[in-house]
DSSP file (Angstrom, degrees, kcal/mol; ACC not computed):
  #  RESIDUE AA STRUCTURE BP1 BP2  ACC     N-H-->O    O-->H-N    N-H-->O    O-->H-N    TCO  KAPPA ALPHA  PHI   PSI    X-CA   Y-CA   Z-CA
    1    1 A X     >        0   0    0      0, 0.0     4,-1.3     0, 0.0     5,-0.2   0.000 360.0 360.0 360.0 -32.1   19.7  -30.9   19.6
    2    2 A X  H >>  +     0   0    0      1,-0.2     3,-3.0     2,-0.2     4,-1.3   0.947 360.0  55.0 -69.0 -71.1   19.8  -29.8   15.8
    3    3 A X  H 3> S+     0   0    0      1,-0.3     4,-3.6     2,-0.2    -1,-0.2   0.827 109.8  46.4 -40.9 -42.5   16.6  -31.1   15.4
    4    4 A X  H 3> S+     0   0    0      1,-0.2     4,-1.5     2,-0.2    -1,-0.3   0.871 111.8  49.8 -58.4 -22.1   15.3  -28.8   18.4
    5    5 A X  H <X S+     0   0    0     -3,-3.0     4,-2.4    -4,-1.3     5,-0.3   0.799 114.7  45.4 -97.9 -50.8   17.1  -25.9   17.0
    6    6 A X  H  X S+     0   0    0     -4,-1.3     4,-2.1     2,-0.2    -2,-0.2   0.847 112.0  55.1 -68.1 -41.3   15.2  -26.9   13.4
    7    7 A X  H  X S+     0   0    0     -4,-3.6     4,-2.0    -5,-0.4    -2,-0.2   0.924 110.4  40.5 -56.0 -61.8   11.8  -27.4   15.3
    8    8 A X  H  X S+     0   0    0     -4,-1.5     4,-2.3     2,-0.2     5,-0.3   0.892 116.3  51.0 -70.6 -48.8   11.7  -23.9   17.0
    9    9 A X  H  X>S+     0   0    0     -4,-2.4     4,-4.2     2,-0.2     5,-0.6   0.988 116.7  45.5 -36.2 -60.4   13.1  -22.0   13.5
   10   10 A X  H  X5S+     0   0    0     -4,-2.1     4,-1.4    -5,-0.3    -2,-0.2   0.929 114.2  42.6 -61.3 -46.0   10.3  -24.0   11.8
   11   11 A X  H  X5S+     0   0    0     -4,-2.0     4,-1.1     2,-0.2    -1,-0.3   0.890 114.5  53.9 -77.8 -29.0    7.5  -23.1   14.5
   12   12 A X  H  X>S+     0   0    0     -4,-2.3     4,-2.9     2,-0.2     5,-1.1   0.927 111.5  48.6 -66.0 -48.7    8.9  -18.9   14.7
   13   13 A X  H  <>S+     0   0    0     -4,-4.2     5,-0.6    -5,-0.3     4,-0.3   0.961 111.4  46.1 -62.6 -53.0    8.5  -18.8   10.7
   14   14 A X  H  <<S+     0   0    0     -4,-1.4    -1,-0.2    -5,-0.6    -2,-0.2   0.871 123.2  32.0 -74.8 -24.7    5.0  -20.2   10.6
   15   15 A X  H  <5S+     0   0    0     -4,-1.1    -2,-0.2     2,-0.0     4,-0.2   0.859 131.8  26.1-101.6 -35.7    3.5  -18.0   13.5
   16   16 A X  T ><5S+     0   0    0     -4,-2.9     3,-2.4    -5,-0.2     4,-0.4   0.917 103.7  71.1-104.4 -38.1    5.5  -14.6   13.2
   17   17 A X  G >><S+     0   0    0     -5,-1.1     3,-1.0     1,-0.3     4,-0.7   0.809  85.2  66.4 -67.4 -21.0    6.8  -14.2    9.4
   18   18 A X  G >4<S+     0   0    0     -5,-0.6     3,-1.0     1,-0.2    -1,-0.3   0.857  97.7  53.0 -77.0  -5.3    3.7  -13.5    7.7
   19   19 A X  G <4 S+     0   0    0     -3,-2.4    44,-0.6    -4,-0.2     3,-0.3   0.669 102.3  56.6 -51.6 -27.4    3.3  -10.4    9.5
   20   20 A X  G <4 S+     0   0    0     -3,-1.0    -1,-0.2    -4,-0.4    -2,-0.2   0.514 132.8   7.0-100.4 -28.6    6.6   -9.4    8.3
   21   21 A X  S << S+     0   0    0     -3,-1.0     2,-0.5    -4,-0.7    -1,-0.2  -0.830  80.5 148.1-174.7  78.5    5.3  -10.1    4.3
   22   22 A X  E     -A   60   0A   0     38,-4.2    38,-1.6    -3,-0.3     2,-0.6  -0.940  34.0-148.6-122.9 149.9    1.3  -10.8    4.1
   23   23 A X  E     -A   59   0A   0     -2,-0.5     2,-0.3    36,-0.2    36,-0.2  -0.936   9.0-130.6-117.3 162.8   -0.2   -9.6    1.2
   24   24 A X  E     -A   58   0A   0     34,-2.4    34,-0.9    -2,-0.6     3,-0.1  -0.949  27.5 -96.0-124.0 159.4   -3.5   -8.5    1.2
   25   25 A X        -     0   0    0     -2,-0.3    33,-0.3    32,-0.1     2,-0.2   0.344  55.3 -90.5 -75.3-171.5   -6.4   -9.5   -1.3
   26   26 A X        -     0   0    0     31,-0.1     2,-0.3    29,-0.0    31,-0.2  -0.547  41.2-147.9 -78.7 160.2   -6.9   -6.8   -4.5
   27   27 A X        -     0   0    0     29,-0.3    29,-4.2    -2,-0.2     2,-0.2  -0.978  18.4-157.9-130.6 129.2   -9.7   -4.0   -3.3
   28   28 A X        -     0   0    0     -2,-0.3     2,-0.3    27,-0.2    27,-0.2  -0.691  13.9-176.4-118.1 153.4  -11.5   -2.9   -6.2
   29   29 A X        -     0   0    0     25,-0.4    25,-3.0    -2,-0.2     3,-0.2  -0.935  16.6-152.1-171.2 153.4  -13.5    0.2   -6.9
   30   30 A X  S    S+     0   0    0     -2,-0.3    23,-0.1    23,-0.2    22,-0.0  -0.481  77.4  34.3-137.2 151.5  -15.7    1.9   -9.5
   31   31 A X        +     0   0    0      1,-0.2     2,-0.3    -2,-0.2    -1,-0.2   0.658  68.9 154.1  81.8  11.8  -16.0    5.7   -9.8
   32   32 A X        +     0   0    0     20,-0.6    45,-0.2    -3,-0.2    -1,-0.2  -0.689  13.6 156.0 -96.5 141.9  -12.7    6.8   -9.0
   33   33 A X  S    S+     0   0    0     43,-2.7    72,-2.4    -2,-0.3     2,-0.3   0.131  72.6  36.4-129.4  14.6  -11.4   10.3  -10.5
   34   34 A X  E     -ef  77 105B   0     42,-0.8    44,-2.3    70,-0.2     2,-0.4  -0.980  66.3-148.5-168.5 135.5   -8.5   11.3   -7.6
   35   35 A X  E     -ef  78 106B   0     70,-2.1    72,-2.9    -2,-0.3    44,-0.2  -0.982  15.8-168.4-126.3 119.5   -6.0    8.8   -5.7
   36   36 A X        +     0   0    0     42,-3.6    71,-0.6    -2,-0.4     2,-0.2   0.129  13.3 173.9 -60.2-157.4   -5.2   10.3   -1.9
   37   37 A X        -     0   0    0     43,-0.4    72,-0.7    72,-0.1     2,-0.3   0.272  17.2-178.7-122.3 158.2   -2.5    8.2   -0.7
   38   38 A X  E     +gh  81 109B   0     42,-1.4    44,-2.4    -2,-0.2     2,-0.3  -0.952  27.1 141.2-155.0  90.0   -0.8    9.2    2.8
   39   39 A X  E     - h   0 110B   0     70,-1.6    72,-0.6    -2,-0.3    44,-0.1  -0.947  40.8-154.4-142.0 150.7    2.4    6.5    3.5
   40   40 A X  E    S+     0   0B   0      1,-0.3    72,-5.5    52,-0.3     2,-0.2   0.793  82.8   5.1 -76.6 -56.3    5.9    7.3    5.1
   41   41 A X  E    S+ih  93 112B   0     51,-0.6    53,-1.2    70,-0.2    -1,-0.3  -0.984  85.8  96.2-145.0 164.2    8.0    4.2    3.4
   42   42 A X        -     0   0    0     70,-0.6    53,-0.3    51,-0.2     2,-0.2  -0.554  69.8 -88.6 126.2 151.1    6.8    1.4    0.7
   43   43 A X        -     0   0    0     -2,-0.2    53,-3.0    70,-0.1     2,-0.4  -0.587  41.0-165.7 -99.1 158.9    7.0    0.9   -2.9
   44   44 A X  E     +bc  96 115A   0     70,-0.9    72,-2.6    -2,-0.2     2,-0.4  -0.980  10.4 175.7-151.3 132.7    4.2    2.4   -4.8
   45   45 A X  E     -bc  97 116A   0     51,-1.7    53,-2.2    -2,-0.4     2,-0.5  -0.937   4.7-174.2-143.4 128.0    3.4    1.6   -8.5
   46   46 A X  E     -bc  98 117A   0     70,-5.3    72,-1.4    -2,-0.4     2,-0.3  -0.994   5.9-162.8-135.2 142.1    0.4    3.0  -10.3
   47   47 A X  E     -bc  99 118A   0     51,-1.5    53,-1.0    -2,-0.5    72,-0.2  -0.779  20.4-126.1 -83.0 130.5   -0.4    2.0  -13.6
   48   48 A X  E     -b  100   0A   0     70,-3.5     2,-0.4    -2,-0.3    53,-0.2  -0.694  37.5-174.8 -86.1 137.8   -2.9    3.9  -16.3
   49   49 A X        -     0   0    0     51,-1.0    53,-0.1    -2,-0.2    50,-0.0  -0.977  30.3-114.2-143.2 152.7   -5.5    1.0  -17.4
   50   50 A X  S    S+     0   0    0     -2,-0.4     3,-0.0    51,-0.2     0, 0.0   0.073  82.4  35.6 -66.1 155.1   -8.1    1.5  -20.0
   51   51 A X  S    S-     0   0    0      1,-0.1    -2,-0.2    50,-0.0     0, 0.0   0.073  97.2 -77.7  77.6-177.9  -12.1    1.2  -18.3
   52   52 A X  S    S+     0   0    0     49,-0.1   -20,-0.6     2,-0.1    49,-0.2   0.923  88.5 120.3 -73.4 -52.2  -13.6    2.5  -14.8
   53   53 A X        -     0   0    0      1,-0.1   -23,-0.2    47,-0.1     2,-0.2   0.098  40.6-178.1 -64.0 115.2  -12.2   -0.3  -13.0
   54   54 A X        +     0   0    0    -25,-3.0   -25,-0.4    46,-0.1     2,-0.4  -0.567  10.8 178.3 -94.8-170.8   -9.7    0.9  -10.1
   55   55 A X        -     0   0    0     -2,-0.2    44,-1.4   -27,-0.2     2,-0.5  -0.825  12.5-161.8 178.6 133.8   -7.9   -1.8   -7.9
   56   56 A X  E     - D   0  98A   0    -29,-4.2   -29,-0.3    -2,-0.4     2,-0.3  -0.840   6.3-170.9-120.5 104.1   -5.4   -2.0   -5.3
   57   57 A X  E     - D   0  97A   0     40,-2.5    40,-2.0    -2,-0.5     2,-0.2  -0.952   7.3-166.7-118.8 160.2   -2.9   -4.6   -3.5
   58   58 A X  E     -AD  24  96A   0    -34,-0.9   -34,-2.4   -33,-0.3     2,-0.5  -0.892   8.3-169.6-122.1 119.7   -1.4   -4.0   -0.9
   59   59 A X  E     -A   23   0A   0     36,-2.2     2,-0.4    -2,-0.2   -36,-0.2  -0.862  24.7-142.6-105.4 162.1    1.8   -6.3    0.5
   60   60 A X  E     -A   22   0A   0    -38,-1.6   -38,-4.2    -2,-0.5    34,-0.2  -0.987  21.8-179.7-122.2 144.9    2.6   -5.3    4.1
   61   61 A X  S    S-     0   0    0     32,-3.7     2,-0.3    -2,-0.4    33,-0.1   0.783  78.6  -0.4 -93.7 -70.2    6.6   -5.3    4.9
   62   62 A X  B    S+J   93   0B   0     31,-0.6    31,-0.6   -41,-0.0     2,-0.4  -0.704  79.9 138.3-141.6  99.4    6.3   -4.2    8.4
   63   63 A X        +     0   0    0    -44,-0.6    29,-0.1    -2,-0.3     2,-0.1  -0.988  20.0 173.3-154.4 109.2    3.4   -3.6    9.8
   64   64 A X    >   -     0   0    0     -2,-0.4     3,-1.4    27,-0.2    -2,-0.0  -0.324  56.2 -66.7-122.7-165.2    2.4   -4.6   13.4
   65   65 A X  T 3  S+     0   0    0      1,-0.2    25,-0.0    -2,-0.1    20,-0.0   0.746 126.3  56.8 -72.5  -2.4   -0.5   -4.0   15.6
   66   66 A X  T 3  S+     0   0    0     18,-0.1    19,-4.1    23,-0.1     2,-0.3   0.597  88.3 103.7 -74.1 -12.8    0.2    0.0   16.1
   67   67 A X  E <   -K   84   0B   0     -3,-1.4     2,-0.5    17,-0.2    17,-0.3  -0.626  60.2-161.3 -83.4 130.4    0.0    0.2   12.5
   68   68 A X  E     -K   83   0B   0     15,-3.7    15,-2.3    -2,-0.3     2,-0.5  -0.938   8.4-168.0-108.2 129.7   -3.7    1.7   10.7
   69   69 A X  E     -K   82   0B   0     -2,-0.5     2,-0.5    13,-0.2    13,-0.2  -0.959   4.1-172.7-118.8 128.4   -4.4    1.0    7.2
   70   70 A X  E     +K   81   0B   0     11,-4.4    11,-2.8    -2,-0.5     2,-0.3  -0.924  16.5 158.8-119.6 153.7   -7.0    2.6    5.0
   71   71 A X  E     +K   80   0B   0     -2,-0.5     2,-0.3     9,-0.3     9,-0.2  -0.719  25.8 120.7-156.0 100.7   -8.1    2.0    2.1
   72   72 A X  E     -K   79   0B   0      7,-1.2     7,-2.2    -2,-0.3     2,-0.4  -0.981  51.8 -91.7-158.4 175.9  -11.2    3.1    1.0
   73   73 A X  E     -K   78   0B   0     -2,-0.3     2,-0.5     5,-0.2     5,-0.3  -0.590  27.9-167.2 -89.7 137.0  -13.7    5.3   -1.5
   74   74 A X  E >   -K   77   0B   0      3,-2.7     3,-1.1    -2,-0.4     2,-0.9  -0.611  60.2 -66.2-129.2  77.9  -14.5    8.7   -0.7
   75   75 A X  T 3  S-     0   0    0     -2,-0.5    -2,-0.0     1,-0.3     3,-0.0  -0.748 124.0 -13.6  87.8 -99.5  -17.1   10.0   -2.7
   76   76 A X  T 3  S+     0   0    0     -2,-0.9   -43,-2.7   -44,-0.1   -42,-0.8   0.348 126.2  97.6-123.5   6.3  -15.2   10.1   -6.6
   77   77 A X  E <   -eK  34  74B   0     -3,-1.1    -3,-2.7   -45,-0.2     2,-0.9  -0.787  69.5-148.5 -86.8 127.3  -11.7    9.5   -4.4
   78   78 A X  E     -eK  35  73B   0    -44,-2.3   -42,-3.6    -2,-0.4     2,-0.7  -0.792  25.3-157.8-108.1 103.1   -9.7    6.5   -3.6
   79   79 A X  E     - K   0  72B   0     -7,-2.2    -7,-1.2    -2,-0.9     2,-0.7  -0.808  13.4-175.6 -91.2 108.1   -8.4    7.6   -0.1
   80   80 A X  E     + K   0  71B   0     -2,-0.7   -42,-1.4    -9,-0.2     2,-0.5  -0.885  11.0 158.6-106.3 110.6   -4.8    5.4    0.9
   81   81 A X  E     +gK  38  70B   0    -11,-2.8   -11,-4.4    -2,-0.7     2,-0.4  -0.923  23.7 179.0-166.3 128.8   -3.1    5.7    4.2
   82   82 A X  E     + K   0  69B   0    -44,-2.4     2,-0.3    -2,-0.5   -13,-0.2  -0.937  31.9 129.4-122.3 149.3   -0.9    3.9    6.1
   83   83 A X  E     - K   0  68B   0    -15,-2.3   -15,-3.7    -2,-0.4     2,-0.5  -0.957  57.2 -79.3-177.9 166.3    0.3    5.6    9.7
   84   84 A X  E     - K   0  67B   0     -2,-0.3   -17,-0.2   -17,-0.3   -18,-0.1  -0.748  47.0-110.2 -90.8 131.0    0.4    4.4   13.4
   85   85 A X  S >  S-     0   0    0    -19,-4.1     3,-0.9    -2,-0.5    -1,-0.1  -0.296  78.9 -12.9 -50.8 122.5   -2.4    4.4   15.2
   86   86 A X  T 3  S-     0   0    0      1,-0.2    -2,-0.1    -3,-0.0   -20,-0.0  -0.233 112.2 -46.0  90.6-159.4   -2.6    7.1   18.0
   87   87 A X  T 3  S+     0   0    0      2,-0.1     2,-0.2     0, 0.0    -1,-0.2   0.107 103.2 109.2-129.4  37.4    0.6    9.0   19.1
   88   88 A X  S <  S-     0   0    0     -3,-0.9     2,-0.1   -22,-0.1    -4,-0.0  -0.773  72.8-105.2 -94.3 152.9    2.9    6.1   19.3
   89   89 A X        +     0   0    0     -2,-0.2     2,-0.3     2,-0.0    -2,-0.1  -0.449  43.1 166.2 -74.9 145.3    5.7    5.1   17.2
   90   90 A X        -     0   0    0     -2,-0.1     2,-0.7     2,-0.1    -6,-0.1  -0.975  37.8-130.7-157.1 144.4    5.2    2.3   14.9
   91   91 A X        +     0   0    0     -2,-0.3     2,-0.5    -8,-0.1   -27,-0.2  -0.840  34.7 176.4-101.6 103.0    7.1    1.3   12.1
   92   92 A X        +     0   0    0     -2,-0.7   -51,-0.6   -29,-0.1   -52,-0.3  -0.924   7.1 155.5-121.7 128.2    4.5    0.9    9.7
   93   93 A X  B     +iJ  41  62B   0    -31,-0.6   -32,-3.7    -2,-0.5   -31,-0.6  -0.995   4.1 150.1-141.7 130.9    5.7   -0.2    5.4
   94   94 A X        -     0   0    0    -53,-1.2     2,-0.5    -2,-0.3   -34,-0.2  -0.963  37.3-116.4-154.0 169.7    4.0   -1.8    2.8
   95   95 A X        -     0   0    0     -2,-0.4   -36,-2.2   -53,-0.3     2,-0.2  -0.900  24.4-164.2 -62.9 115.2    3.9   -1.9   -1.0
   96   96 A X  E     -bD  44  58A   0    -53,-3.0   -51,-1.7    -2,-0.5     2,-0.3  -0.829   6.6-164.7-125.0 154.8    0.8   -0.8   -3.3
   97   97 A X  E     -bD  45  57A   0    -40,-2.0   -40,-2.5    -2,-0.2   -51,-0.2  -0.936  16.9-173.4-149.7  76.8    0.2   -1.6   -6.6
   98   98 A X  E     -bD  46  56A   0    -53,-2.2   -51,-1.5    -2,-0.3   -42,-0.2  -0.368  18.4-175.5 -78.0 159.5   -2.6    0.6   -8.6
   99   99 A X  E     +b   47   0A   0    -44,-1.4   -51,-0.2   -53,-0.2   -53,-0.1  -0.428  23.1 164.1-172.9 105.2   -3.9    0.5  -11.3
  100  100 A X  E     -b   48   0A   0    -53,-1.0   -51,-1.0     1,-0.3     2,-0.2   0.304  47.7 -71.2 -71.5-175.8   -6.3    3.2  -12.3
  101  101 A X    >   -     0   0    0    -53,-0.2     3,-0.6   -49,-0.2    -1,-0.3  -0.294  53.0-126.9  -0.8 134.0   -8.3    5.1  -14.8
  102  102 A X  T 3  S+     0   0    0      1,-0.2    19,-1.0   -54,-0.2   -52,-0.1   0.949 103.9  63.0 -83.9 -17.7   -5.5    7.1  -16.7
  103  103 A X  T 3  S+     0   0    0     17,-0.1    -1,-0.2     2,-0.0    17,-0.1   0.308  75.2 121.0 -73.5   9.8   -7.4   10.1  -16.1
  104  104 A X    <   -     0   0    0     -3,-0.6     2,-0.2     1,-0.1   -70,-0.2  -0.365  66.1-118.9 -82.0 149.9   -7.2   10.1  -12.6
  105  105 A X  E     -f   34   0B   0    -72,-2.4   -70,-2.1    19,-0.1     2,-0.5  -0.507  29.8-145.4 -70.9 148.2   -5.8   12.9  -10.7
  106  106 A X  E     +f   35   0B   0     19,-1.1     2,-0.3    -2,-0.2   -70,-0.1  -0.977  21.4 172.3-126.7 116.5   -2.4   11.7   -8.2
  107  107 A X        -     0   0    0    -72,-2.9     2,-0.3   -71,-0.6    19,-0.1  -0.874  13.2-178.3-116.7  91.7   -1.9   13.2   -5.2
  108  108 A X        -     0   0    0     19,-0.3     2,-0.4    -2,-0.3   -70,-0.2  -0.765  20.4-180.0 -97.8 136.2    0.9   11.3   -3.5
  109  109 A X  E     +h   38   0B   0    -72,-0.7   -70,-1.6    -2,-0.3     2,-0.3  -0.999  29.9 149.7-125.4 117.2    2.2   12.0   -0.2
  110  110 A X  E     -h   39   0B   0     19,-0.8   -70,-0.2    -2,-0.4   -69,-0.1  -0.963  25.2-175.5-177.4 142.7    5.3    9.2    0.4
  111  111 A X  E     +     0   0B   0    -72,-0.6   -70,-0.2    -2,-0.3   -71,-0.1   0.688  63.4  31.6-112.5-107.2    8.1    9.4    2.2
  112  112 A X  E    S+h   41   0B   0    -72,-5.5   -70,-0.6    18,-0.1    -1,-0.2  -0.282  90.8  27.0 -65.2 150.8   10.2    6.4    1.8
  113  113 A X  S    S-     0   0    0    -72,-0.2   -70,-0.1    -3,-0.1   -18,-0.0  -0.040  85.4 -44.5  90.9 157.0   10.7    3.9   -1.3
  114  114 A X        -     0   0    0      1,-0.1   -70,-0.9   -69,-0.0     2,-0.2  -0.334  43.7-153.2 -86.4 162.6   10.5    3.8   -4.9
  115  115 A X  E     -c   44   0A   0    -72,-0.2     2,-0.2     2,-0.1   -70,-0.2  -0.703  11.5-172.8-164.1  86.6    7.8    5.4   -6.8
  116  116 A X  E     +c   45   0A   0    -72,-2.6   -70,-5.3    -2,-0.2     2,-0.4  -0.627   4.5 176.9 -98.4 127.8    6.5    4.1  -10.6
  117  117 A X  E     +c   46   0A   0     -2,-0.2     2,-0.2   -72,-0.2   -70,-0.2  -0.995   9.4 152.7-130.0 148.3    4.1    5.6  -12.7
  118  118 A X  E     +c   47   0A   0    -72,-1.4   -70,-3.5    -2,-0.4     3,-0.1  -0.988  51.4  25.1-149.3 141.2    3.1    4.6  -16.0
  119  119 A X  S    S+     0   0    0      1,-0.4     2,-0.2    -2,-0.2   -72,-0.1   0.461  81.3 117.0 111.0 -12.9    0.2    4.8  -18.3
  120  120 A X        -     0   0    0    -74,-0.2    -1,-0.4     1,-0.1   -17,-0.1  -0.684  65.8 -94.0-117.4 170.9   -1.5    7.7  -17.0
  121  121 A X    >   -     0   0    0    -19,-1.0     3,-2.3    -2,-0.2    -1,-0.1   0.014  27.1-114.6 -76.9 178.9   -2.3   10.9  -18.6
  122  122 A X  T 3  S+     0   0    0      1,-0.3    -1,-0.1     3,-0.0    -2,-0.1   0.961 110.6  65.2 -68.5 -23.5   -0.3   14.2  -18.5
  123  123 A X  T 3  S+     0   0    0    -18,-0.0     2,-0.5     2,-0.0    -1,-0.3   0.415  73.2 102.5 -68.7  15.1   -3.1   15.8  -16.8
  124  124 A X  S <  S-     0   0    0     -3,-2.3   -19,-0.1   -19,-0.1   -20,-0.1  -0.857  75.6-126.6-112.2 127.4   -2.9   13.8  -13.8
  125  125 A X        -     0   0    0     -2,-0.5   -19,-1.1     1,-0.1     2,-0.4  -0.206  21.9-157.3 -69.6 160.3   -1.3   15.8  -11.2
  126  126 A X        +     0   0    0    -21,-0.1     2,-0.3   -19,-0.1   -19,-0.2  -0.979  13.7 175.1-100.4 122.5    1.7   14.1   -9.5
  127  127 A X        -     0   0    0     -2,-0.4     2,-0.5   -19,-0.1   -19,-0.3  -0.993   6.2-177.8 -90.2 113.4    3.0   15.0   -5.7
  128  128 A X        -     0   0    0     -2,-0.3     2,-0.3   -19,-0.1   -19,-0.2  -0.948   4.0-172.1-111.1 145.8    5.5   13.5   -4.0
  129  129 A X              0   0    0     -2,-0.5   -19,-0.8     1,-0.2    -2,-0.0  -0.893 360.0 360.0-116.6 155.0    6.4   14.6   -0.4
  130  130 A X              0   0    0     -2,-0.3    -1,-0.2   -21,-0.1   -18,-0.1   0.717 360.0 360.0-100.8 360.0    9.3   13.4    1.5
């Protein structure tokens, strides 16, 4: 009976828990002068790095199929948003991890979770909303 008990543990972890903790790969992007970002909870760390290069990962915590993520360039902007799809509730979290330009402007809108910056310059605006 343990062994059944071991079986079913073992087959629930391998099909459901990476949803629970997947990371997804870095998304890279050239040109950026402004970071958007739009999330309710997640840890958020953006780092100033030397060159053009921006870059983003993303882990997702809890994030199921009601959940939308974007992440993409808009024009000189790096646009971020995590939310629920539609006008159902969804518990939607992850953790991002920049690392910019130092000059870019930040305009953060984030609700739950810690929230590191280092590296960038004084001119770059910082928001947070809760």
């Amino acid at each position: 009976m343990k062994s059944v008990h071991t079986a079913v543990l073992c087959l629930y972890f391998s099909c459901f828990a990476p949803s629970f903790a997947s990371a997804a790969p870095n998304h890279e992007f050239r040109g950026i002068r402004q970071l958007e970002l739009k999330i309710d909870a997640g840890d958020v760390k953006v780092t100033g790095v030397d060159g053009d290069l921006s870059t983003v990962g993303v882990v997702k915590k809890r994030y199921d199929e009601r959940c939308r993520l974007i992440v993409e360039q808009r024009n000189e902007t790096l646009y971020v948003e995590l939310a629920p799809k539609g006008l159902f509730e969804a518990r939607c979290e992850a953790d991002f991890d920049f690392r910019l330009p130092k000059e870019v402007a930040l305009n953060l809108k984030h609700g739950k979770g810690s929230l590191a910056v280092a590296g960038m310059k004084e001119t770059a605006k910082r928001t947070k909303t809760p």
